[in-house]
MARFI-940072 format. One line per 10 residues: number of its first residue (from 1); their letters; for each residue x, y, z of C-alpha. Coordinates in Angstrom, 2 decimals. Last residue first. Example, Ala and Ser with C-alpha at 12.3 -4.5 7.8 and 13.67 -1.06 7.14 Angstrom:
// MARFI-940072
2) SA) 13.67/-1.06/7.14; 12.30/-4.50/7.80
// end
This chain:
// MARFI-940072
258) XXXXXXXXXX) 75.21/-131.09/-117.16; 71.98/-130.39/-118.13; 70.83/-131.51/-121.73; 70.54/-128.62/-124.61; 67.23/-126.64/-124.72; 68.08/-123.04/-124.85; 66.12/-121.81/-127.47; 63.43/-120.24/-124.38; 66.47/-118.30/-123.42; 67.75/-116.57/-126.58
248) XXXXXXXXXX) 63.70/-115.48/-127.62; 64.02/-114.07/-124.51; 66.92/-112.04/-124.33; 65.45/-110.97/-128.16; 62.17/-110.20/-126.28; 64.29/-107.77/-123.97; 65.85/-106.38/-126.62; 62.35/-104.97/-128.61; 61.16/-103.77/-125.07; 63.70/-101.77/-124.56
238) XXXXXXXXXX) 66.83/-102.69/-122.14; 67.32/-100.19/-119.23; 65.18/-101.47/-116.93; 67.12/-104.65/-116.35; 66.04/-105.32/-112.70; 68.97/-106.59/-110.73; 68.93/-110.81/-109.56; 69.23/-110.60/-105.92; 65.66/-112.90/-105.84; 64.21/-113.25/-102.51
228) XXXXXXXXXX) 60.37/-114.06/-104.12; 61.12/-114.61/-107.52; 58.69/-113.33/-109.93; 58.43/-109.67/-107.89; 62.00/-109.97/-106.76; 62.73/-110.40/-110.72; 61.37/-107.01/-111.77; 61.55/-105.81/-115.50; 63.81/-109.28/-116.28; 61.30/-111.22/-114.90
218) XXXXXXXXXX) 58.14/-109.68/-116.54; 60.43/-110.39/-120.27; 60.87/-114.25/-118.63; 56.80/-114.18/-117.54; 55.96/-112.79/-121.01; 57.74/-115.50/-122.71; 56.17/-117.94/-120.67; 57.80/-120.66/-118.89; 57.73/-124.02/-119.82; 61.07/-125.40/-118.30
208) XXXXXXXXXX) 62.58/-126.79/-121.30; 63.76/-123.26/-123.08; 66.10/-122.54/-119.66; 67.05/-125.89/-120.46; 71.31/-124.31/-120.41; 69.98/-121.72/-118.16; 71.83/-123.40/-115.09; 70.28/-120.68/-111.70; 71.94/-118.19/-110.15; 75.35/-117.53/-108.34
198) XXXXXXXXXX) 77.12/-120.77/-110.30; 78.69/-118.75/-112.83; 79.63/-119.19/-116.16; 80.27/-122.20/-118.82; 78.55/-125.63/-118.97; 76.24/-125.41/-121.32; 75.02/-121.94/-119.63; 75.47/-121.36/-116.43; 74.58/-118.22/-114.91; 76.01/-115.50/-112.57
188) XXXXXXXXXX) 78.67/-113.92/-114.35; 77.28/-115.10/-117.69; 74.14/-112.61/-117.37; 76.91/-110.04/-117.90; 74.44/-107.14/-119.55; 76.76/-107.66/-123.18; 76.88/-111.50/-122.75; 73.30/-112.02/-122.53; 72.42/-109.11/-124.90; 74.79/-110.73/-127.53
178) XXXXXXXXXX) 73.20/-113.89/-127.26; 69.80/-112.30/-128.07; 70.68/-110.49/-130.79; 71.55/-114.56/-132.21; 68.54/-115.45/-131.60; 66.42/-112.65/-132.86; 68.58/-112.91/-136.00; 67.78/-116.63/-136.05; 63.93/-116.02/-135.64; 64.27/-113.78/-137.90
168) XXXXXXXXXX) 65.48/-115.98/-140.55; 62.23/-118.50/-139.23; 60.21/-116.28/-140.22; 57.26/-115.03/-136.99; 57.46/-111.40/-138.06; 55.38/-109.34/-135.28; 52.31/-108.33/-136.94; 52.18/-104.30/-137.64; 49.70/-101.86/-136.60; 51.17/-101.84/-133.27
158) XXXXXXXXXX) 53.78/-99.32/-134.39; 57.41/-100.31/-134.62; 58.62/-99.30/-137.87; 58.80/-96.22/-137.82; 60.90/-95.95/-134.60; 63.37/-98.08/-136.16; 63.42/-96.27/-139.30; 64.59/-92.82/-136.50; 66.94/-95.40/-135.01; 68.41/-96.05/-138.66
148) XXXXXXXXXX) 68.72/-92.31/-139.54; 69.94/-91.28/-136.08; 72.75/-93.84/-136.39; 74.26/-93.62/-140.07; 77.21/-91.18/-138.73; 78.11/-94.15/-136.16; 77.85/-96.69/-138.55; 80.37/-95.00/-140.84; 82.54/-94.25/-138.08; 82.10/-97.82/-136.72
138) XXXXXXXXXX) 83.57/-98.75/-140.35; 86.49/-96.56/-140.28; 87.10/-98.50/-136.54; 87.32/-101.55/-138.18; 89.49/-100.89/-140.81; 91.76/-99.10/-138.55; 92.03/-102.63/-136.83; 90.11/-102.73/-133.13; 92.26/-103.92/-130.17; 94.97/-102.15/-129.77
128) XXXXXXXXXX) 93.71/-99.09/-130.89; 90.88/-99.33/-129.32; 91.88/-96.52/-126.25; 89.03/-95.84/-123.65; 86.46/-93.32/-123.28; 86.01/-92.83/-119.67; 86.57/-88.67/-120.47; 89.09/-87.98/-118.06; 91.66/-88.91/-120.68; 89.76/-89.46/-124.29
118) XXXXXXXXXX) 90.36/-92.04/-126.48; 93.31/-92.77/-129.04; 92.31/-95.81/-131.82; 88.04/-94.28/-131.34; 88.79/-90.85/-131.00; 91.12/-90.57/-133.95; 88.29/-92.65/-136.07; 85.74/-90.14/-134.58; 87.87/-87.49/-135.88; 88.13/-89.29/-139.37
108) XXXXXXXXXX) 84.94/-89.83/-139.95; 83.96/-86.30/-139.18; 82.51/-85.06/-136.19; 79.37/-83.37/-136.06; 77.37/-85.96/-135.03; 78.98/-85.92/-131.69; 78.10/-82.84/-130.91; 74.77/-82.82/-132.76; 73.70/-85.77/-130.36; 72.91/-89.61/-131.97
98) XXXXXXXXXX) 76.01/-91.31/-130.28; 74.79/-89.69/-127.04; 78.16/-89.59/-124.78; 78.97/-92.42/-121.89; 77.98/-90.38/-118.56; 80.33/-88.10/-117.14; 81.90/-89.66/-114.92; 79.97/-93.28/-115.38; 76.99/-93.98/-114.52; 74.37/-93.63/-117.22
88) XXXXXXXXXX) 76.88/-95.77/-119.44; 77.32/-98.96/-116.80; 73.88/-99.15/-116.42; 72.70/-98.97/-120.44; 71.30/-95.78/-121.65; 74.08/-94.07/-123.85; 71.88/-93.49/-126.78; 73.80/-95.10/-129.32; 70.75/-97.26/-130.24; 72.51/-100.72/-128.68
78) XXXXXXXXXX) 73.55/-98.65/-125.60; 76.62/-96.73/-125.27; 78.67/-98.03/-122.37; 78.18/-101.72/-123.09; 76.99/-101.26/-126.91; 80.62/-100.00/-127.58; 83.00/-103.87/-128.52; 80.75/-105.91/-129.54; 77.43/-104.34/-130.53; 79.55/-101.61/-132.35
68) XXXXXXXXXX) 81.77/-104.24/-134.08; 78.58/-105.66/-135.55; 77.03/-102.07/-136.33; 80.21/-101.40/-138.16; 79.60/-104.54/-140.32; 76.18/-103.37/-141.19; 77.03/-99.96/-142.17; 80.07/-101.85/-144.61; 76.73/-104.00/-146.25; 74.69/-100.96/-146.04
58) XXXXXXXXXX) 76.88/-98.56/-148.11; 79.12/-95.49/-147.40; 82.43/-97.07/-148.67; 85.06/-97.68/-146.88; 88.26/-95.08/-147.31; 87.07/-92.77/-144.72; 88.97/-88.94/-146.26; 91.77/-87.73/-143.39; 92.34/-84.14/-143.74; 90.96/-83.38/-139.88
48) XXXXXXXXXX) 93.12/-85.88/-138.69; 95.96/-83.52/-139.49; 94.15/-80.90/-136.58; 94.50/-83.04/-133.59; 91.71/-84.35/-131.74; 92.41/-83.45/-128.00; 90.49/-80.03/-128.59; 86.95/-81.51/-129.55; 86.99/-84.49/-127.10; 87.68/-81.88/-123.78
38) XXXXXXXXXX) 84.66/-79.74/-125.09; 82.53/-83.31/-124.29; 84.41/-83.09/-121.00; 83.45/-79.25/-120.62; 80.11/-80.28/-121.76; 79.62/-82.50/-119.00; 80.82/-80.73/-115.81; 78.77/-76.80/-116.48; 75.96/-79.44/-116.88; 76.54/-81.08/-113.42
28) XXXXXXXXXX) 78.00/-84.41/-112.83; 75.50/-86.94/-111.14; 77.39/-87.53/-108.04; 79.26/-91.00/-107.53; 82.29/-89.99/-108.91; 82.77/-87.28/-106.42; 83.02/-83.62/-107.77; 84.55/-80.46/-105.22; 88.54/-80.62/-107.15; 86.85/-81.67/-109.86
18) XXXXXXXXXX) 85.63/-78.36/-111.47; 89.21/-76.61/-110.64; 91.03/-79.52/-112.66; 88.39/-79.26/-115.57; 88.74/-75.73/-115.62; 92.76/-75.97/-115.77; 92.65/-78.39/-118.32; 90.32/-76.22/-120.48; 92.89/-73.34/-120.36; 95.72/-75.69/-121.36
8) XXXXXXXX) 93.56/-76.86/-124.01; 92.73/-73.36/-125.22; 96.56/-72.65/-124.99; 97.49/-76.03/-126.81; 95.13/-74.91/-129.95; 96.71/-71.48/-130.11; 99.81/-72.35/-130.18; 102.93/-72.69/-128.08
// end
């Protein structure tokens, strides 16, 4: 047996000991979370190592990561990587920082074996069977790119500047939008054109009904406080920027109820 399966086997054992007194529903302790995040370093075996990305570093293949990202990660990791949304901040141990040193320091090709395999005890599923290799060597790439597009992000969004009113971004608000509403599972309890659940209220003339977009983003902070009775949950963990591109969504819906 070598040495990598002995420091596994060791870091089994501690991980076993560790949860013998956890509960799911407890915040897991420090001593907890990095020997999970260890847990991701030994698993990876050593051949993927070797591996060399075959897509190229540029910002058309970045930009197609960041489209499977939004798809198929954004629910556990946040749209910035950050690992903010609900489901993320609760789960045992919470979904990893994209952005973090520990995760930034894995190559292409270790993320890639992460990504097809996952992680037992971790949360982090297996993609393989649902994301091509291409794919997932294009999340790596998107992944590594993270911290230097949220730091652009951050930049960029001073007051100084006049919110773009194009019709292009409109569309690319639009569209953002859409993705919120089916990554936060607004669909569970809406309707919209005709698809969805019946627990709240149709959207599909959400855009019709002459509300505000600062009541909608006010809604979405604290709908009991809008709504008086509401059982609609507070979405406090979308920023500011996704919670007008919810909104932006909404007030375009303006098809004919069915």
């Amino acid at each position: 047996m070598d040495k990598h399966r002995l420091t596994l086997g060791a870091l089994i054992v501690a991980l076993a000991a560790f949860m013998l007194g956890c509960t799911a529903h407890a915040h897991p302790s420090k001593t907890e979370t990095t020997l999970a995040n260890v847990a991701k370093d030994l698993v990876i075996p050593v051949e993927a190592e070797h591996k060399k990305n075959p897509v190229p570093d540029t910002q058309a293949v970045v930009e197609q990561g960041r489209l499977v990202f939004v798809q198929s990660c954004a629910v556990c990791h946040g749209g910035d990587g950050r690992g903010g949304t609900e489901l993320g901040r609760n789960m045992y141990p919470p979904a990893m920082d994209m952005t973090s040193p520990h995760v930034q320091h894995w190559s292409d090709a270790e993320l890639l074996w992460i990504i097809q395999n996952g992680v037992r005890l971790t949360g982090m599923p297996s993609w393989q069977s649902s994301l091509s290799e291409a794919d997932g060597w294009k999340l790596a790439r998107f992944i590594h790119n993270l911290p230097r597009l949220n730091a652009a992000t951050a930049a960029s969004a001073g007051p100084k500047q006049t919110p773009p009113t194009s019709e292009l971004v409109k569309a690319d608000s639009i569209k953002y939008g859409k993705t919120l509403y089916k990554q936060e599972g607004c669909f569970m309890c809406h309707q919209l054109n005709g698809e969805g659940g019946a627990v709240g209220p149709d959207l599909t003339v959400e855009g019709s009904r002459g509300r505000t977009n600062e009541w909608l983003i006010g809604h979405f902070k604290d709908p009991s406080d809008y709504v008086h009775g509401s059982v609609m949950p507070a979405f406090s963990n979308l920023t500011n920027e996704q919670l007008q591109a919810l909104t932006t969504f909404l007030q375009n819906q303006k098809g004919d109820r069915r």
